[in-house]
C-alpha positions as CSV (number, residue, x, y, z in Angstrom):
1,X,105.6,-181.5,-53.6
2,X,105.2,-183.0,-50.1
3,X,106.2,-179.1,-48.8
4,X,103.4,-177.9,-50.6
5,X,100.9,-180.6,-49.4
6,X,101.3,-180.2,-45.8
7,X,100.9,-176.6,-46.7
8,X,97.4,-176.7,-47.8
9,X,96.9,-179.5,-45.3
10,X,98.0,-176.5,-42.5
11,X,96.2,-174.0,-44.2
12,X,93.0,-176.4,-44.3
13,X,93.6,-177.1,-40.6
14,X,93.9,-173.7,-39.7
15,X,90.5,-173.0,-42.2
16,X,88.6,-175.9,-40.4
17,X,90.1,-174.5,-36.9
18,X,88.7,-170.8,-37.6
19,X,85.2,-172.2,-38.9
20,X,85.2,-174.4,-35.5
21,X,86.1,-171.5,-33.3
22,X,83.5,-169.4,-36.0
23,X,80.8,-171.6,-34.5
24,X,82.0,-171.9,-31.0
25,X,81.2,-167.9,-30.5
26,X,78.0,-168.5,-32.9
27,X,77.1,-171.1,-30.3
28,X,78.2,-168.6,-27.2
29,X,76.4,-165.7,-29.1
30,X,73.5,-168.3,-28.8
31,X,73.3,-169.2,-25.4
32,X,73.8,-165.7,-24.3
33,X,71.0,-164.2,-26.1
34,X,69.1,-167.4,-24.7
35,X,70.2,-166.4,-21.3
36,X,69.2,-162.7,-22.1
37,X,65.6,-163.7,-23.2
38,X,65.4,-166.0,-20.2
39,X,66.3,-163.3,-18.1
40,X,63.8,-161.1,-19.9
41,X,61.2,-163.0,-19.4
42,X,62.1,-163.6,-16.1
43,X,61.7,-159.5,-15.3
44,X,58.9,-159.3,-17.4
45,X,56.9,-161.8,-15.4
46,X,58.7,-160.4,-12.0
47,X,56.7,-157.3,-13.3
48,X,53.9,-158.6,-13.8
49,X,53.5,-160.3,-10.5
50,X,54.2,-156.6,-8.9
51,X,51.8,-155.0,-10.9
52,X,48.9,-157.9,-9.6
53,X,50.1,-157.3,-6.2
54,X,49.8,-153.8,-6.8
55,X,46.4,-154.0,-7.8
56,X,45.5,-156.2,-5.0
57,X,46.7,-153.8,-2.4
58,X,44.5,-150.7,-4.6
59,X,41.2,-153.5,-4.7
60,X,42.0,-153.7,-0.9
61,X,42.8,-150.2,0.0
62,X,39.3,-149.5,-1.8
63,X,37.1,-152.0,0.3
64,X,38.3,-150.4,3.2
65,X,37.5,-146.9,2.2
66,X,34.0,-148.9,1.1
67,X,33.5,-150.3,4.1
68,X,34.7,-147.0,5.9
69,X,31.7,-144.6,3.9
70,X,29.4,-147.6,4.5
71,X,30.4,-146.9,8.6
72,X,29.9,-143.3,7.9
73,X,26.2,-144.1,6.0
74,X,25.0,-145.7,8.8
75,X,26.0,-143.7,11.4
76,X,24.9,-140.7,9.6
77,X,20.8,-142.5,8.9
78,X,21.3,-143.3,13.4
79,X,22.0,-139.6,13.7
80,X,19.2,-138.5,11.3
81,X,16.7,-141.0,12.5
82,X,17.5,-139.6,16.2
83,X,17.4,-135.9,15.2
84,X,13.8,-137.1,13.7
85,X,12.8,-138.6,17.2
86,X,13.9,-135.4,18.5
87,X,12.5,-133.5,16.4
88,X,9.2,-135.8,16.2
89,X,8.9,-135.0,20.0
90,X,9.9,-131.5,19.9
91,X,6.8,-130.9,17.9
92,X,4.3,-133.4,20.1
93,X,5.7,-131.1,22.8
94,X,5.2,-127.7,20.9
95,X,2.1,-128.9,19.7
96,X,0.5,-130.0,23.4
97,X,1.9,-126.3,25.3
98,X,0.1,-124.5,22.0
99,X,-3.2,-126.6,22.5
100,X,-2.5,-125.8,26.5
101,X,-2.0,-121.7,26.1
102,X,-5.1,-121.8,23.6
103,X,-7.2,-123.6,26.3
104,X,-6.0,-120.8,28.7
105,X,-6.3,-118.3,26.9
106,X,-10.3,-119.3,26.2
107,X,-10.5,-120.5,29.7
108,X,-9.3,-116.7,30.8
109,X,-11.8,-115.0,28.0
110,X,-14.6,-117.2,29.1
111,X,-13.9,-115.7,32.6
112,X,-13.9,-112.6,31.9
113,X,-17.0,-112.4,29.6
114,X,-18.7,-113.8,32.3
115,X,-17.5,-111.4,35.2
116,X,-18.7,-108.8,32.8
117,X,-21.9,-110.4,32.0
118,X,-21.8,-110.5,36.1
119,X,-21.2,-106.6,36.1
120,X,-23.9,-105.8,33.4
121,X,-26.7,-107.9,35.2
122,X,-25.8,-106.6,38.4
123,X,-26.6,-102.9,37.0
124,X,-29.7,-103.3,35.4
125,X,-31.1,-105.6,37.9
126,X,-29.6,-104.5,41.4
127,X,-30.3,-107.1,44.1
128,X,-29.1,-108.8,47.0
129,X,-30.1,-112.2,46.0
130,X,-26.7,-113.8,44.7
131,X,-27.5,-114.6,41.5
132,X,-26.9,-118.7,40.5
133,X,-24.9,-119.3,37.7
134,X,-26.7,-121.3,34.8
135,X,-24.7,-124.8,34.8
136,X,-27.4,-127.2,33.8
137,X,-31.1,-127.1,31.9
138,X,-33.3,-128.8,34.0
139,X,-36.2,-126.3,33.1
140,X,-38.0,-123.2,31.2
141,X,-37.3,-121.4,34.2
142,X,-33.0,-122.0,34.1
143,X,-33.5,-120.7,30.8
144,X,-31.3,-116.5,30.4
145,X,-34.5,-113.7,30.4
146,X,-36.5,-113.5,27.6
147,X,-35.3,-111.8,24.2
148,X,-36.8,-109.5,22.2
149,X,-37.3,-111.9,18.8
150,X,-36.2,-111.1,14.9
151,X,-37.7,-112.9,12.6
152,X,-35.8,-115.7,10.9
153,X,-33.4,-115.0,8.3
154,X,-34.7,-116.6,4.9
155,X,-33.6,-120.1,4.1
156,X,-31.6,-120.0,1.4
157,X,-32.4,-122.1,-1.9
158,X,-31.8,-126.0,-2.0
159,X,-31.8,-128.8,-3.6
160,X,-33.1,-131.1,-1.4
161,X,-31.4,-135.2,-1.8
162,X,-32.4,-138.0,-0.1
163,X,-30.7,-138.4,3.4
164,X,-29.3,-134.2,3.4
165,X,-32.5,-133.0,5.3
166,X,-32.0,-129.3,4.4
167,X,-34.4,-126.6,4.9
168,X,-37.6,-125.5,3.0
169,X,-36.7,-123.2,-0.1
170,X,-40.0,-121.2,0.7
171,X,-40.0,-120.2,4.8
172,X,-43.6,-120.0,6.0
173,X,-44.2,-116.5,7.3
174,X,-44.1,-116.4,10.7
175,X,-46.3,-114.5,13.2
176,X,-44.9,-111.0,15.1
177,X,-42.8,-111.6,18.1
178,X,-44.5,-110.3,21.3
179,X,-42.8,-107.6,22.3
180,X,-40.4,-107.4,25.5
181,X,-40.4,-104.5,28.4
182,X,-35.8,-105.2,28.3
183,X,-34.1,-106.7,25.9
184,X,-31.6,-109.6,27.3
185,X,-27.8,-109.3,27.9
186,X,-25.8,-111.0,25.3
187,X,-25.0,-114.8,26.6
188,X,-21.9,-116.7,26.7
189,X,-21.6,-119.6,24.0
190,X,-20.6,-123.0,26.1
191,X,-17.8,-124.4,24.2
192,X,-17.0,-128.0,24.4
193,X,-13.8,-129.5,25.4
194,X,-12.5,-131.1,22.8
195,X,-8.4,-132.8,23.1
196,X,-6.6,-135.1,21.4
197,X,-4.7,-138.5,21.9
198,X,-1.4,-137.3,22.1
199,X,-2.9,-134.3,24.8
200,X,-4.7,-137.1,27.0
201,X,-2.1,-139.0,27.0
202,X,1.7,-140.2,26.7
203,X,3.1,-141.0,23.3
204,X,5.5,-143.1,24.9
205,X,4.5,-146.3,26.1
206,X,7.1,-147.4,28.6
207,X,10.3,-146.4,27.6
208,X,9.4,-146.9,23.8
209,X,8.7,-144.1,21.6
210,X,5.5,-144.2,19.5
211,X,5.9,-144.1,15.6
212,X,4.1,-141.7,14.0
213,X,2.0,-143.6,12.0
214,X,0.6,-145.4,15.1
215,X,0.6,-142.1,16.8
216,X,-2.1,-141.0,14.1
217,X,-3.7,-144.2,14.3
218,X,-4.2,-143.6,18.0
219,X,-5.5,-140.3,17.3
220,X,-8.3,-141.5,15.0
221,X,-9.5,-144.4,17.4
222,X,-9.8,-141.7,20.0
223,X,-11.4,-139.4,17.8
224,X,-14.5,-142.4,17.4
225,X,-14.5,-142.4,21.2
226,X,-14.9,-138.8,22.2
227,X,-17.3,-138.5,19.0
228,X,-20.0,-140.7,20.6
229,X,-19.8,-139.1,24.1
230,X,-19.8,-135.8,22.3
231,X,-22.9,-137.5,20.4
232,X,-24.7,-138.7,24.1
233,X,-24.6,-135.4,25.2
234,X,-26.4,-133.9,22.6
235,X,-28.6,-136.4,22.4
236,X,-29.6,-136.2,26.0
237,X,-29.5,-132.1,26.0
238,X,-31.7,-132.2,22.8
239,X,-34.7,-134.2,25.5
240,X,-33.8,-132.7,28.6
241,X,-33.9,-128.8,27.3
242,X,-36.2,-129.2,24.5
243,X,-38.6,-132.1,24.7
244,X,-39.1,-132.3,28.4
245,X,-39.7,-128.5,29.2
246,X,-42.3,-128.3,26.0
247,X,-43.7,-130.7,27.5
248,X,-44.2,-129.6,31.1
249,X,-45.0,-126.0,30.1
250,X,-47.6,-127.7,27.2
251,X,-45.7,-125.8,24.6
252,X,-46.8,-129.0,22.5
253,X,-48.8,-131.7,22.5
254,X,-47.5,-135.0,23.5
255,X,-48.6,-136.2,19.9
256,X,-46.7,-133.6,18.6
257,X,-43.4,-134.1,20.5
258,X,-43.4,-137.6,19.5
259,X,-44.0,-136.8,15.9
260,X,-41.0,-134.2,16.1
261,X,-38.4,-136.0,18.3
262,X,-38.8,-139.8,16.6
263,X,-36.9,-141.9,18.4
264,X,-34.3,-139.7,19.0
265,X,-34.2,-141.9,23.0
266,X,-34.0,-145.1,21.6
267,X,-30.4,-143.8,19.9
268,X,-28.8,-142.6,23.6
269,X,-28.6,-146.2,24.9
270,X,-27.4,-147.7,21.3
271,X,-24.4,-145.3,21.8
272,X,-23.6,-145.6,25.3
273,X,-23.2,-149.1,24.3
274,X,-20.4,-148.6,22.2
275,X,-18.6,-145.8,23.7
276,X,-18.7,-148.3,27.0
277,X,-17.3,-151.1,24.8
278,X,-14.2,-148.6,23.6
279,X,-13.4,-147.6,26.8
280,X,-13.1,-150.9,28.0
281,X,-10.6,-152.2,24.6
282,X,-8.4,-148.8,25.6
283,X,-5.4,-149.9,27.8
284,X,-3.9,-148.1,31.2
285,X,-1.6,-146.1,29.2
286,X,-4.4,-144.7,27.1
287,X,-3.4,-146.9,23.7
288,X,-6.2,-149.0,22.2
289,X,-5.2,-151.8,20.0
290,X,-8.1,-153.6,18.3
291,X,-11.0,-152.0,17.6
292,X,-12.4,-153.8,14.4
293,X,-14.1,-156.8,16.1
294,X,-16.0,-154.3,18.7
295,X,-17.8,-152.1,15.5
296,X,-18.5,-155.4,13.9
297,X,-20.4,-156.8,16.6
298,X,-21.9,-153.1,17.4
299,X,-23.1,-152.3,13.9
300,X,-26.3,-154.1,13.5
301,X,-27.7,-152.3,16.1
302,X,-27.7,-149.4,13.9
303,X,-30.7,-150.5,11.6
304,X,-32.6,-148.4,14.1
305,X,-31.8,-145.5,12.3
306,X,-34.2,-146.4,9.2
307,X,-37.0,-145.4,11.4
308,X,-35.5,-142.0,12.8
309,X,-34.3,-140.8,9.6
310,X,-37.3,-141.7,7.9
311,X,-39.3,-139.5,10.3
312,X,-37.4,-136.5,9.6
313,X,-38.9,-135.0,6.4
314,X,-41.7,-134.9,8.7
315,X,-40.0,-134.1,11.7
316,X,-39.0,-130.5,10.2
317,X,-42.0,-129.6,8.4
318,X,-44.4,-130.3,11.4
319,X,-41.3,-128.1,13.3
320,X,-41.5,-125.3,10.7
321,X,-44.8,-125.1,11.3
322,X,-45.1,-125.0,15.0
323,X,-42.4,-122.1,14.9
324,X,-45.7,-119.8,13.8
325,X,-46.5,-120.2,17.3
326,X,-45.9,-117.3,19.9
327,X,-44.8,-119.8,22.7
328,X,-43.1,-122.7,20.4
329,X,-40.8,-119.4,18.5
330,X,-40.3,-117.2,21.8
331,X,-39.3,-120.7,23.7
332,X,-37.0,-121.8,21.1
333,X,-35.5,-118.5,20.4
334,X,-34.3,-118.5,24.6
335,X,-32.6,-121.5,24.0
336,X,-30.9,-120.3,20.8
337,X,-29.5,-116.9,22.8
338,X,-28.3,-119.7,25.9
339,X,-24.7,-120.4,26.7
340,X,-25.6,-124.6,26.5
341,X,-26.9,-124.4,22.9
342,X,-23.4,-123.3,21.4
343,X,-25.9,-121.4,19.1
344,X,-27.1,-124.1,17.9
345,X,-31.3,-124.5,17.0
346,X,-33.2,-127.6,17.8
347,X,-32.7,-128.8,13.9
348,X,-29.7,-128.7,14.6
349,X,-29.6,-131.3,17.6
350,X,-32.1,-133.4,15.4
351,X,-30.1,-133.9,13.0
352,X,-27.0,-134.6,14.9
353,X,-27.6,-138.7,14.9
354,X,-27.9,-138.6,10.7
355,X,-24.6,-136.4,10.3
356,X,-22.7,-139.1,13.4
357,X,-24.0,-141.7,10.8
358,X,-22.8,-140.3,7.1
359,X,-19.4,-140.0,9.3
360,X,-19.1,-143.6,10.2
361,X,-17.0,-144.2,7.1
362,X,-14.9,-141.3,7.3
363,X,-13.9,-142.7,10.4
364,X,-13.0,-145.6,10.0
365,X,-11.5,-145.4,7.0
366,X,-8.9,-143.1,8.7
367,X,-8.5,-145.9,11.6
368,X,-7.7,-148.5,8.4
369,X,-4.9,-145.6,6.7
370,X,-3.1,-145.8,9.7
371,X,-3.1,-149.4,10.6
372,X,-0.3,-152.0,9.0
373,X,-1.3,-154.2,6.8
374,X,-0.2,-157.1,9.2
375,X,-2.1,-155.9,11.7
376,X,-4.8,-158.2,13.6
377,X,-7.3,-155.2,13.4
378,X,-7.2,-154.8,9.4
379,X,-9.4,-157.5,8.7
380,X,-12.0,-156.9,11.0
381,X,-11.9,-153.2,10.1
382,X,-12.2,-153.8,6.2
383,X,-15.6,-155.7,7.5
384,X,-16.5,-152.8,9.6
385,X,-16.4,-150.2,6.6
386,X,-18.4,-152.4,4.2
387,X,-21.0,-153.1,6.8
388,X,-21.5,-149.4,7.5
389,X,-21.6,-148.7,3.6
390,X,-24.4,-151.0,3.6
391,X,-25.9,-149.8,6.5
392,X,-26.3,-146.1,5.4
393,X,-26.9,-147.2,1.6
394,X,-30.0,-148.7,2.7
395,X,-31.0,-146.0,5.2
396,X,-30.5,-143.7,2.8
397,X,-32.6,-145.5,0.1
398,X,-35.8,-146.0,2.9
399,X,-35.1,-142.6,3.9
400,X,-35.4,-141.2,0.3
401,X,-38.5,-143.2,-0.6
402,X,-40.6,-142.3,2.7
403,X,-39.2,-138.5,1.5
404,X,-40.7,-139.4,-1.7
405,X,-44.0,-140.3,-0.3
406,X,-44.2,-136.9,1.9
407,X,-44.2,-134.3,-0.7
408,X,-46.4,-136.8,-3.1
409,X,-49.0,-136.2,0.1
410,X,-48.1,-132.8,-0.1
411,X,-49.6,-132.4,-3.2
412,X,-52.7,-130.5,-4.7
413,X,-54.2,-130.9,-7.9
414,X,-56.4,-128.4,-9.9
415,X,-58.2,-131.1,-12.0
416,X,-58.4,-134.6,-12.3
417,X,-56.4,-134.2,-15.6
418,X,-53.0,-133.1,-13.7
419,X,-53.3,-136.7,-12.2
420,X,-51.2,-138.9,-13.0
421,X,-49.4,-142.5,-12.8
422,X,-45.8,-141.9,-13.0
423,X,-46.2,-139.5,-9.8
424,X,-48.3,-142.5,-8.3
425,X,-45.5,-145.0,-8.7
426,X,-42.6,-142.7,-8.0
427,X,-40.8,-143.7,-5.2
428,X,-37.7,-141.4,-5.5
429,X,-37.4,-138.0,-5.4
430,X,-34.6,-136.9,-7.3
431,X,-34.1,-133.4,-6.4
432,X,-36.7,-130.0,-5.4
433,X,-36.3,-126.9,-4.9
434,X,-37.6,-123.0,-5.3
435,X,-37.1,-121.9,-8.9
436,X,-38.5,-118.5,-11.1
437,X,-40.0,-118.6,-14.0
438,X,-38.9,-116.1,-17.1
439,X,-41.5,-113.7,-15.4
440,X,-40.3,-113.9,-11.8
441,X,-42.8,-116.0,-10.4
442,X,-41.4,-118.1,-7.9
443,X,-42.0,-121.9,-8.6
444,X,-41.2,-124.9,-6.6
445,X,-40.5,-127.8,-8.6
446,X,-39.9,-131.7,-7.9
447,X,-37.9,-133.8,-9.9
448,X,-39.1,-137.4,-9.3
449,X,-37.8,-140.7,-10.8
450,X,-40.3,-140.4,-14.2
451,X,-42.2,-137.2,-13.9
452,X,-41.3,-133.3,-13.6
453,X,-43.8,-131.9,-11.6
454,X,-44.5,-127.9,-11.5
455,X,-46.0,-126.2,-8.7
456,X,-46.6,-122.9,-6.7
457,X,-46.1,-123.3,-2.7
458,X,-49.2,-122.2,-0.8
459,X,-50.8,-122.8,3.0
460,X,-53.6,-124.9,3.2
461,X,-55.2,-125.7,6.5
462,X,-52.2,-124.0,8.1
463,X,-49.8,-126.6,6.3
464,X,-47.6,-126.1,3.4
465,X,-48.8,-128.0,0.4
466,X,-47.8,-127.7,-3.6
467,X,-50.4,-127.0,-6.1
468,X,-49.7,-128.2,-9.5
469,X,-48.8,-125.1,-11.6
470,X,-48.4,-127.2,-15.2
471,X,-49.2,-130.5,-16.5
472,X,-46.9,-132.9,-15.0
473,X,-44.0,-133.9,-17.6
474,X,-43.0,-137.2,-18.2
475,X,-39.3,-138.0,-18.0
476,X,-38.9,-139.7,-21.0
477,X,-40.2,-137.1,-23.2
478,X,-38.3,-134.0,-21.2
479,X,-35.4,-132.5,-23.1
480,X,-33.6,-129.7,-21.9
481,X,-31.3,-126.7,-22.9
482,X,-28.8,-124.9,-21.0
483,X,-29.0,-121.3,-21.9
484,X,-26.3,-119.0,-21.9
485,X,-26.3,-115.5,-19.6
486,X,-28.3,-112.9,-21.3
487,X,-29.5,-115.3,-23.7
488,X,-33.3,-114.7,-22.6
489,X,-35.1,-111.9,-21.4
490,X,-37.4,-111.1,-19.1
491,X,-40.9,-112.1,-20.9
492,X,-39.6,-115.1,-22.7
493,X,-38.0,-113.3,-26.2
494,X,-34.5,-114.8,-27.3
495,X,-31.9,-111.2,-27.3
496,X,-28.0,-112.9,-27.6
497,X,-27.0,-109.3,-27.2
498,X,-28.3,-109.1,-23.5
499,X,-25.7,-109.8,-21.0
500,X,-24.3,-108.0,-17.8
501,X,-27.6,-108.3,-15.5
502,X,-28.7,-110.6,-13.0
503,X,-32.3,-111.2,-14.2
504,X,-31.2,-113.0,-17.1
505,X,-28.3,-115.5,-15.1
506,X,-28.6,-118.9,-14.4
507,X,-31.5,-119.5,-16.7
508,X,-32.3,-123.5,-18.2
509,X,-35.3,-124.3,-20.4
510,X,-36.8,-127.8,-20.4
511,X,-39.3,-128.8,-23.4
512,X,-41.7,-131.5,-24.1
513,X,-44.4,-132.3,-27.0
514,X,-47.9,-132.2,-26.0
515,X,-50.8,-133.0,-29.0
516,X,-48.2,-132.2,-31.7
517,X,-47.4,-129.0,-30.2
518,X,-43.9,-128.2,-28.4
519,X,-44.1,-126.5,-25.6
520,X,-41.3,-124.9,-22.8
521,X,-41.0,-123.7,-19.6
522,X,-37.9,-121.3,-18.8
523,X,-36.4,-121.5,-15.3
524,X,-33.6,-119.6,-13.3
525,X,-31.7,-121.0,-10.3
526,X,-30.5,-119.0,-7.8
527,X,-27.1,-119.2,-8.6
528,X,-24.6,-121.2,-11.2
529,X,-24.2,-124.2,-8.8
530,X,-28.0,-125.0,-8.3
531,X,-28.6,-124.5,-11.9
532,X,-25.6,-127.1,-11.9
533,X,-27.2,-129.6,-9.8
534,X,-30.5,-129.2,-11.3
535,X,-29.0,-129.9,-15.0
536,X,-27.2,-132.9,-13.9
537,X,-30.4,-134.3,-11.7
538,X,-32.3,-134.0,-15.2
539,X,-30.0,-135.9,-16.7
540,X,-29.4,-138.5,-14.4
541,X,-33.3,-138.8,-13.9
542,X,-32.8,-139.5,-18.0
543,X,-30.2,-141.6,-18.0
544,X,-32.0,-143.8,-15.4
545,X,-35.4,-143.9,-16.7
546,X,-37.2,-147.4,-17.8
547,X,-38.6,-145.4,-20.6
548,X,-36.4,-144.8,-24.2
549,X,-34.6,-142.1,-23.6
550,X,-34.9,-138.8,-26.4
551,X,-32.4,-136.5,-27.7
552,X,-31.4,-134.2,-25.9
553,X,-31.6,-130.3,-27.3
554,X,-28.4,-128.8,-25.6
555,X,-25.0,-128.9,-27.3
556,X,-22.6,-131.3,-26.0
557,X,-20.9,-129.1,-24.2
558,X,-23.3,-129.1,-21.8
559,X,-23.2,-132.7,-21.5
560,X,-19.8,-132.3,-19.7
């Protein structure tokens, strides 16, 4: 029994030893997968950190190849901002020996045209006088030999506006040339010098380059400049080879010259003012930096101008009709053929001080697009261009008015009947001009602010008038029709069909109801641009009117 007992005792020892040692190696097994995981997670993070410091050396490997293309950038805008420099003053330089071989080359042409001018003189008139070269007018008798005279070519067709003092439509016919015993040699046109900025002077100031803006900016400024001395010399040639010889030689009256000239001398001093002011502002080096406060200050003075331009409707009809004179035609054709006119008439130098004036904005405006907008000069040059706006808005609306009140003089009625009150109080003239009837007949029309007024050009008392052809129309009851080519034939029948000729172009009809009865008048213009002009007058002159304005007859497309 006891045998037995300490048997299962044993056997329970030995059970409970196994299960001990059983969890000893579960315990082992424990800590070593413990130490495994530890030691996992040890390398995992080990990675981890490897792979951050991996990306920080690829985040810092790729600011430096940033930064290095950044480098490159900007050293590739310094190269191409000095290949511009160079290539900015590659072309000032080309530009200046082209404008220098040009000048050369006329220089050399103008020399030779007048050695052979020279040569031909020298034949036909063989002398030993020397013969003195014609450098200034001071007289009739520096003038080149007389010419045998053509008669002037025909004015073409105008509408004449306001402040665009363009020729007569109708040209009064002018008297036979006297004949000459030797017709003259053919003279040599005097050219005027005309430069630039960047060819008067350096576009480096110092040892910095100019940018181009400022370059262009320059250029206009100068431009103003060498435009008003250009302007002085006409001014000045226009009395001393025109006015002053008429008058010594009593080629015109006194009266007359004054009537013709204005006060075309009261303009050279105004203008010599301000060409002396901007060649004082303009610097050593040639540059000029503020030019704004000088036009301000000038600008007034130009109100003067009302009175010149108000005389020149005048001015070239009392011209026109001097030119039927032997001496006044033969005189002014001399100075047409001489080298000092640059083939230019007297109208021409008349009307010089209105076209300098209608440029005064242009001008300016192109000295503002090229100055900064933080500039000191901007201000005073934004005043400047407003001023002159003014200046010729209101010498344009005197000069239209006292236009206006020339050709209402000019005027000739029939009967009492054709008078009437809407001509009377018409102070602008809207547009006139030479127009044909459906029959041919040649018309001159005037469009004034109320009233379409017909008439037929004739001479009375050796002056051009207008006799009144129809009863006037009034504005308010005018409608008009745009008429298609070939839509009317000659004699006034409607043919659709007829198309292809040149008689039935460019024709218009305007309308109007007179004691119940409708009645038209069918016009052509001389070509598709004055029929233009005259269509859009018309409806202007309606759109404007103080009276209720009708329907119109024409389609809309003819509204456009």
């Amino acid at each position: 029994m006891r045998a037995g007992e300490r048997r299962k005792q044993e056997r329970g020892e030995r059970g409970e030893s196994r299960r001990g040692e059983r969890a000893g190696e579960r315990k082992e097994q424990e800590r070593g997968e413990s130490r495994r995981e530890l030691e996992r997670g040890e390398s995992r993070r080990g990675e981890r950190t490897g792979e951050r410091r991996e990306q920080e050396r690829g985040e810092s490997r790729r600011k430096e190849r940033a930064g290095e293309r950044r480098e490159l950038e900007r050293g590739e805008s310094r190269r191409g901002e000095r290949a511009g420099e160079r290539r900015e003053l590659e072309r000032g330089e080309s530009w200046r020996e082209e404008r220098t071989g040009e000048r050369r080359e006329q220089e050399r042409g103008e020399r030779r045209e007048l050695e052979r001018a020279g040569e031909r003189r020298e034949q036909e008139r063989p002398s030993n006088k020397r013969v003195k070269p014609l450098s200034r007018v001071t007289s009739l008798a520096n003038l080149i030999p007389p010419v045998k005279t053509a008669p002037l070519k025909r004015i073409g067709q105008t509408l004449q506006r306001s402040i665009s003092f363009r020729s007569e439509s109708r040209t009064e016919t002018l008297m036979p040339p006297r004949p000459w015993t030797r017709p003259a040699p053919p003279a040599n046109t005097k050219r005027r010098d005309s430069k630039l900025w960047s060819e008067t002077f350096d576009v480096r100031l110092g040892h910095q380059m100019l940018s181009s803006k400022e370059i262009k900016r320059q250029e206009a400024i100068f431009e103003l400049s060498q435009g008003e001395r250009d302007l002085i010399e006409d001014l000045k040639l226009a009395k001393k080879a025109y006015h002053d010889p008429m008058l010594k030689l009593s080629i015109m009256t006194e009266h007359e010259l004054t009537q013709i000239f204005g006060t075309l001398d009261s303009l050279i001093p105004l203008h010599e003012d301000l060409l002396s002011r901007l060649r004082e502002a303009r610097k050593p080096d040639g540059s000029t930096e503020t030019v704004g406060h000088i036009l301000v200050d000038w600008l007034p003075c130009l109100d003067s101008y009302n009175s010149y331009c108000s005389n020149q409707v005048a001015a070239k009809a009392l011209l026109d009709h001097k030119k039927q004179d032997h001496r006044v035609h033969d005189f002014l054709q001399r100075c047409l053929e001489s080298p000092f006119s640059r083939k230019l008439d007297l109208w021409n130098f008349l009307d010089i001080p209105r076209s300098r004036l209608v440029k005064y904005p242009l001008l300016l405006r192109e000295i503002l697009k090229h100055t900064p907008n933080d500039h000191p000069d901007r201000q005073h040059l934004d005043e400047a261009i407003n001023m002159i706006q003014s200046i010729v808005a209101e010498i344009n609306t005197q000069t239209g008015e006292s236009e206006c009140r020339f050709y209402k003089e000019r005027l000739l009625y029939l009967e009492d009947s054709q008078r009437d009150l809407l001509i009377d109080s018409s102070r602008i003239l809207s547009c006139h001009g030479e127009l044909k009837n459906n029959r041919g007949a040649k018309l001159h029309v005037f469009l004034f602010q109320d009233v379409l007024v017909i008439t037929r050009a004739i001479t009375h008392s050796e002056q051009l008038h207008y006799q009144l052809y129809r009863q006037p129309i009034p504005v308010r009851e005018l409608q008009w029709e745009d008429l298609q080519d070939g839509e009317i034939r000659l004699g006034g029948s409607i043919r659709g069909a007829f198309s292809n000729n040149e008689r039935t172009k460019n024709f218009f009809r305007v309308s109007f109801h007179s004691g119940g009865q409708l009645q038209s008048h069918s016009f052509q213009a001389s070509d598709a641009f004055n029929k233009q002009q005259w269509l859009n007058c018309i409806r202007q002159a309606k759109g404007a009117s103080s009276y209720p304005t009708d329907r119109l007859l024409s389609s809309p497309s003819h509204h456009n």
